[in-house]
N, C-alpha and C positions, 0 to 999 in steps of 0.2 A: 504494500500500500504506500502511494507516494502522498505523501504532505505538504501542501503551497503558502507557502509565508508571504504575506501579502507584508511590504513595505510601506510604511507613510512619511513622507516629505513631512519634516516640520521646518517652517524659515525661521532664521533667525529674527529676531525682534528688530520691525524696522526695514527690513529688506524689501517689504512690497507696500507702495503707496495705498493709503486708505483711499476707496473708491466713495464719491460723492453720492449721496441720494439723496433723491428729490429736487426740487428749484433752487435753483442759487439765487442770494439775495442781489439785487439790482445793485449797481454801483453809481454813486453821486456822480453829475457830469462834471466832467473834468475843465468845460467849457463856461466861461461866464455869461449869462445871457444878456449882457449889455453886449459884447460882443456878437460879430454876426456868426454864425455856426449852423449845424443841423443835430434836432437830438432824436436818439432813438427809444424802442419803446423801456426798456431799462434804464433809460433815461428818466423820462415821465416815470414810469410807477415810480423813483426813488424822491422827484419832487413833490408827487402827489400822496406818495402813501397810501396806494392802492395796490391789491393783488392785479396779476395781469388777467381774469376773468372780471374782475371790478373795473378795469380799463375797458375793457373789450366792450361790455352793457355800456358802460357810461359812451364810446362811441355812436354805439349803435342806437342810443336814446337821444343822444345830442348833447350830453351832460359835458363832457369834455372838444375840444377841436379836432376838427377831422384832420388827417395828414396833409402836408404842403405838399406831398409827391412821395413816391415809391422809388428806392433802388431793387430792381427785380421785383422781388414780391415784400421786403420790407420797408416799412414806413416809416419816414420821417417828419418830424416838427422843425422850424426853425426856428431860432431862438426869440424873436420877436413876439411871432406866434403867439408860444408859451410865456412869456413873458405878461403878451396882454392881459393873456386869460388870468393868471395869477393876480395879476392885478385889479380886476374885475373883481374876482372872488376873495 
């Protein structure tokens, strides 16, 4: 009768990067909005303090501005734009 030893890999501590789950938190724009620029949608959610499903409704209701234009299929604000609108609100 042959007997199969099954080996396991253990890494050492640190050897493989902790893998990310779930959303990553939006990053403050790096751009000032007195100057002229474009922001994207990780832009807004971090001004506004909404999840990107809370952006999305408030688009599609009117509640926030619609994009100034799309690169490919993603949408940008320009700093103006946003700007108003903040100021509005």
């Amino acid at each position: 009768m042959s007997v199969t030893i099954k080996q396991h890999f253990i890494s050492p501590i640190g050897a493989f990067a902790k893998q990310q789950k779930g959303h990553t938190r939006p990053q403050a724009p790096t751009i000032d909005l007195a100057q002229p620029g474009r922001l994207r949608v990780a832009h807004l959610l971090c001004l506004l303090g909404v999840a990107h499903s809370t952006l999305y409704l408030g688009l599609k209701t009117g509640r926030y501005p619609a994009p100034d234009g799309y690169d490919g299929k993603m949408p940008f604000w320009r700093t103006d734009t946003v700007r108003a609108f903040l100021q509005n609100n």
